[in-house]
C-alpha positions in Angstrom: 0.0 0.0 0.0 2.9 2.3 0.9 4.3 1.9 -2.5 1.3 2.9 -4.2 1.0 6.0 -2.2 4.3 7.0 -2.8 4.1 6.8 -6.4 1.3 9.5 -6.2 2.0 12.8 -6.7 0.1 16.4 -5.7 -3.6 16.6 -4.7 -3.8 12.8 -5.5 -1.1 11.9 -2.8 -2.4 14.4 -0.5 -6.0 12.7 -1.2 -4.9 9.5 -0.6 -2.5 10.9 2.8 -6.0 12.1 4.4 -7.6 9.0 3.9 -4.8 6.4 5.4 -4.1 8.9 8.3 -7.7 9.1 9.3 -7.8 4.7 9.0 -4.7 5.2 11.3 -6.0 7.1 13.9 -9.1 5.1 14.3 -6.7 2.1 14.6 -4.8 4.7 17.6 -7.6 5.4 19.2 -8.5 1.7 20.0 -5.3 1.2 21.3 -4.6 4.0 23.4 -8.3 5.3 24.2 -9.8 8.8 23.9 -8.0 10.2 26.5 -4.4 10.3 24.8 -6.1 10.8 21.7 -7.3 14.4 23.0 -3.6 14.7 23.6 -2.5 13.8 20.1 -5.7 15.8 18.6 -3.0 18.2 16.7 -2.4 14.8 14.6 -5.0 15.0 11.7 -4.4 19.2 11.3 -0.8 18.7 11.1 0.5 15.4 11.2 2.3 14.1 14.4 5.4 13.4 15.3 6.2 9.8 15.0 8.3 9.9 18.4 5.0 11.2 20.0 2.9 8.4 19.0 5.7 5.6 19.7 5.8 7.2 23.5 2.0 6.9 23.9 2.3 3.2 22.4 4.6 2.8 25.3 2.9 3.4 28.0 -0.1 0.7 27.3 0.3 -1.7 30.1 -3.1 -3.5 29.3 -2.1 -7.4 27.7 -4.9 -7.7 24.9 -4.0 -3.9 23.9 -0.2 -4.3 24.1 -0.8 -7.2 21.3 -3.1 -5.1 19.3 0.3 -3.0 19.4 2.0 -5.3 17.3 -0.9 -5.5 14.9 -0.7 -1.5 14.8 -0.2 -1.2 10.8 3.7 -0.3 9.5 1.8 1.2 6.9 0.9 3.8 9.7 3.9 4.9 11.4 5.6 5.3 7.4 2.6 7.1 6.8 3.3 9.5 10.0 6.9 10.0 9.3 6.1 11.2 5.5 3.6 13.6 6.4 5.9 15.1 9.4 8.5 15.4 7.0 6.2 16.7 4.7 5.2 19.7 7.2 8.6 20.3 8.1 9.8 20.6 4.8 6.5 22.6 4.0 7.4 24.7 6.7 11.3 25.8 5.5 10.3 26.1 2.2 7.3 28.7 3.5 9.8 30.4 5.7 12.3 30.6 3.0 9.4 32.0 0.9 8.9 35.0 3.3 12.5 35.7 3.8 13.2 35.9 -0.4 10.1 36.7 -2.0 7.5 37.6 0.4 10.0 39.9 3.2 7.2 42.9 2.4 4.3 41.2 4.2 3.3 42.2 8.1 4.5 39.6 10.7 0.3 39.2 11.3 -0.2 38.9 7.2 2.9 36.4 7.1 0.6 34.3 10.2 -2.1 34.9 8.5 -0.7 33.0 5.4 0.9 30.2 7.6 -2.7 29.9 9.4 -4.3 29.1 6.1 -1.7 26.3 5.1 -2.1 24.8 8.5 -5.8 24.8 7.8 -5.1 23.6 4.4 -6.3 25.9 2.1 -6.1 25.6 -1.5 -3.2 26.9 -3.2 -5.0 28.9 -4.7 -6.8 30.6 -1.8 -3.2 31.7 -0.3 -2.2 33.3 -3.3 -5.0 35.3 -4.0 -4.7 36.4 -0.3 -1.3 37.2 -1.1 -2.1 38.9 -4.4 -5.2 41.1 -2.5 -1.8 41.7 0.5 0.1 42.8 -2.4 -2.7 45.1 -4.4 -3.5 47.0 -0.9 0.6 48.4 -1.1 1.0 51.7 -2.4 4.3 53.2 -3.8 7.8 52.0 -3.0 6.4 49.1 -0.9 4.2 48.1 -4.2 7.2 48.7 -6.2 9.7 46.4 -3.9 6.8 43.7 -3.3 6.3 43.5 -7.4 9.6 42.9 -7.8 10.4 40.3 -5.3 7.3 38.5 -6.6 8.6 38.8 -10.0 11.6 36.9 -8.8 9.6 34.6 -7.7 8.1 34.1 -10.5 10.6 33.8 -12.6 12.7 30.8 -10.5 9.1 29.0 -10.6 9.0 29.6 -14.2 13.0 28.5 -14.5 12.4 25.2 -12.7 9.4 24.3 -14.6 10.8 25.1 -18.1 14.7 24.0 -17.4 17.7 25.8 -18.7 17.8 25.7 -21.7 14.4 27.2 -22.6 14.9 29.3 -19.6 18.2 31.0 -21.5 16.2 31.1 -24.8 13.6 33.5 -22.9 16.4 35.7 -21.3 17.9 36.2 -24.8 14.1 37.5 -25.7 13.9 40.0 -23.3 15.5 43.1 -24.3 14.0 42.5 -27.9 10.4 40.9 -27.4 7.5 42.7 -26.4 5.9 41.8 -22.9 3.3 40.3 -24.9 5.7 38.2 -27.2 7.1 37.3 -23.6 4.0 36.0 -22.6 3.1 33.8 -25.5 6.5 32.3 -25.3 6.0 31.5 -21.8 2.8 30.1 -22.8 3.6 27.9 -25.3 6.8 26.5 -23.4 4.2 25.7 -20.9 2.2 23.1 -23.3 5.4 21.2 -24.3 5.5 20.3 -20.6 4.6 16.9 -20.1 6.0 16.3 -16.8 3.2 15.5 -13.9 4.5 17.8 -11.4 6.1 20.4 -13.6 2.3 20.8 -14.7 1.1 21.0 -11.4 3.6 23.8 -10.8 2.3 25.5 -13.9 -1.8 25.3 -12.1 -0.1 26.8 -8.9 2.1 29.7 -10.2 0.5 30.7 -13.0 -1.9 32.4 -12.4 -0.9 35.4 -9.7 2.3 35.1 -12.0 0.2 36.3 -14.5 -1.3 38.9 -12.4 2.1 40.1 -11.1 3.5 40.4 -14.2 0.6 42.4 -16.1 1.1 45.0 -13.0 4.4 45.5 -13.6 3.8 45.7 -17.3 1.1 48.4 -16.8 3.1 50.4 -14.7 6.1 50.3 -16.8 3.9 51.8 -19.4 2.6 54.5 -16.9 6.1 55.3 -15.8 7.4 55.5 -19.4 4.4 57.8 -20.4 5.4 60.0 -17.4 8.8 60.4 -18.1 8.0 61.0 -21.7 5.6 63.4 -20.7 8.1 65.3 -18.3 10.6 65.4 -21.0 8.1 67.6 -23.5 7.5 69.2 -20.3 9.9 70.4 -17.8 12.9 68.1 -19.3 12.9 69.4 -22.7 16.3 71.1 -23.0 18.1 67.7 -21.8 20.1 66.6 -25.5 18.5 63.4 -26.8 21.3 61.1 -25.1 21.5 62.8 -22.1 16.9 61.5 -22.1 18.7 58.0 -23.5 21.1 58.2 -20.2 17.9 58.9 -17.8 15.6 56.6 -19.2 18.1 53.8 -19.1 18.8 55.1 -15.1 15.4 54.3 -14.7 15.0 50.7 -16.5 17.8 49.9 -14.4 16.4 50.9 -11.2 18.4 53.9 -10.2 17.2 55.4 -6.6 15.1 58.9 -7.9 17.9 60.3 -5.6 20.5 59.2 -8.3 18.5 60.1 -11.3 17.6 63.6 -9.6 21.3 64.2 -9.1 22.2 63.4 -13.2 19.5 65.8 -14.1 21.3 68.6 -11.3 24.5 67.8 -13.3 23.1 68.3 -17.1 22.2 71.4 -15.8 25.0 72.4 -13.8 26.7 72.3 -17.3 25.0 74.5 -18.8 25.4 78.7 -19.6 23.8 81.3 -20.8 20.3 81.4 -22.3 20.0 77.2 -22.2 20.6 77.3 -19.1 18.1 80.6 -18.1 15.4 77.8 -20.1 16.4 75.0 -18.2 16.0 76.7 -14.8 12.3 78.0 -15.7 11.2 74.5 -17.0 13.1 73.0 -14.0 11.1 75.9 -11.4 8.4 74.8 -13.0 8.2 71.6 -12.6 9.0 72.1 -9.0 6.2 73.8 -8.5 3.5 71.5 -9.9 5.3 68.7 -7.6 5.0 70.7 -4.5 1.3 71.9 -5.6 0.2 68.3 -5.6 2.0 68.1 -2.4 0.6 70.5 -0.4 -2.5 71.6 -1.7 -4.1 74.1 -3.8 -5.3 76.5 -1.0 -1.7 76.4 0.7 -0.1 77.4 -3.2 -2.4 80.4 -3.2 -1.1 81.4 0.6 2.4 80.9 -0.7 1.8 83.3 -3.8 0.6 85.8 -1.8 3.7 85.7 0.5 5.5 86.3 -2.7 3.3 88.9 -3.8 3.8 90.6 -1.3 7.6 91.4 -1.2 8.6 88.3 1.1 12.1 87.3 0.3 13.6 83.9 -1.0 14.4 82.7 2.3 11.2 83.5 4.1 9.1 81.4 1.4 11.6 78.8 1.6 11.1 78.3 5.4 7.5 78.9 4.6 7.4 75.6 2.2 9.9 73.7 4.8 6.9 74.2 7.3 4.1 73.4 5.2 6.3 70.2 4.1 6.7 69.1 7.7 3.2 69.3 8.5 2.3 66.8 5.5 5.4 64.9 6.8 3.7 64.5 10.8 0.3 64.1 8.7 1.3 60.8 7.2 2.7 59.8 10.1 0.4 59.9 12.4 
């Protein structure tokens, strides 16, 4: 029987694992009696410990049960020692899971998540909850959370397609579009004719397919609003010094960084280019802190200027009004 249950594989083995430990407890609780069995009851959630049960075996002093002892089925304490190596190994790889590709969630999201497995919900039920934890982040948390999970996409996606495909798709990625990307992924996906490979495929596929359309969407956004600030407030950057930004932004550079090249471009300039540069530039400083602070708090800080105030009193003025946005968020 133990052979045919190992050569089972994902929800039919864990079918099958139900069923035998639920025939072996019934075959425990005869032995032992319902008193020990309370104190085993964490067996059929999350398997026991096959030291536990061979302890409470142990200390059966009655004759007819000790034989029954011998009668316990093997079957049973193989069955036991899978499924607690099972749920160890289940829990590493779910602990390795939040230290690599799931570090954003909350300690009470990250028990939340292990609650659910404990309770053994569907694979599919975690990762939506992980996908609605995800979707509820806003800025740089959103952005570190899509990536990680984009990481973790892609090592599912390496695993189930193998090397070679897996290097064939690398080699696409700076010349596909995201959507010649995806039907490659796709169709590598039907020539997979492994059993578990395929089950891999039902489990990651789709929140991969979620997490990747995100990022896709918001690369689109983010390349529209740089394009956008270029016509805008950028427009006397030279054509490779735009190349040099936008390239600073595929790869990732902090805004701080970016921010910094721009100071430089303009540090470099003289005269009249530079005269343009510093209106676009005061301009576009302007719209930022608008959407920062507030319309009615612009029209306050206009009227300071109106008035005669100088340079350094509006500048302490903003520095205020900043702070107070700055304790608002916080608390």
């Amino acid at each position: 029987i133990f052979d045919y249950f190992e050569s089972l594989t994902g929800d039919k083995k864990k079918k099958a694992a139900e069923e035998l430990q639920q025939g072996c407890l019934m075959a425990l609780s005869e032995i032992i009696g319902n008193e020990k069995m309370l104190m085993l009851k964490e067996i059929k959630d999350s398997g026991a410990d096959p030291e536990q049960i061979e302890d409470m075996l142990k200390l059966v002093v009655d004759k007819e049960k000790k034989k029954r002892i011998d009668e316990y089925p093997p079957v049973c304490r193989k069955i036991y020692a899978a499924m607690n190596e099972r749920r160890k190994r289940n829990d590493h790889n779910l602990e390795s899971y939040f230290q690599t590709y799931l570090s954003w969630l909350t300690d009470a999201q990250k028990d939340e998540i292990k609650k659910m497995k404990e309770e053994g919900k569907s694979k599919m039920d975690i990762q939506k909850k992980i996908f609605d934890y995800f979707e509820s982040l806003t800025g740089d948390k959103k952005k570190k959370a899509a990536e990680e999970l984009q990481e973790g996409c892609r090592m599912a996606l390496r695993e189930i397609v193998g090397e070679e495909k897996w290097t064939v798709m690398r080699q696409m990625k700076d010349s596909a579009t995201p959507k010649e990307l995806s039907m490659k992924v796709e169709e590598m996906f039907k020539d997979v004719v492994d059993k578990d490979k395929k089950e891999k495929i039902d489990e990651y596929a789709p929140v991969c397919r979620k997490i990747f359309a995100v990022i896709h969407e918001r690369r689109k956004r983010n390349d529209h609003n740089l394009e956008s600030y270029f016509q805008t407030y950028l427009s006397w950057l030279t054509d490779a010094q735009k190349d040099e930004i936008k390239k600073m932004k595929e790869e990732g550079k902090s805004k701080m960084d970016i921010q910094k090249k721009i100071f430089d471009y303009f540090e470099s300039l003289t005269g009249d280019k530079k005269k343009k540069a510093a209106e676009e530039l005061q301009q576009g400083c302007l719209m930022a802190l608008s959407e920062i602070i507030g319309n009615e708090k612009m029209l306050m800080l206009k009227e300071i200027k109106d008035s005669g105030a100088d340079p350094e009193q509006i500048r302490m003025k903003v520095e205020d009004m900043l702070k107070l946005v700055v304790n608002k968020e916080k608390s």
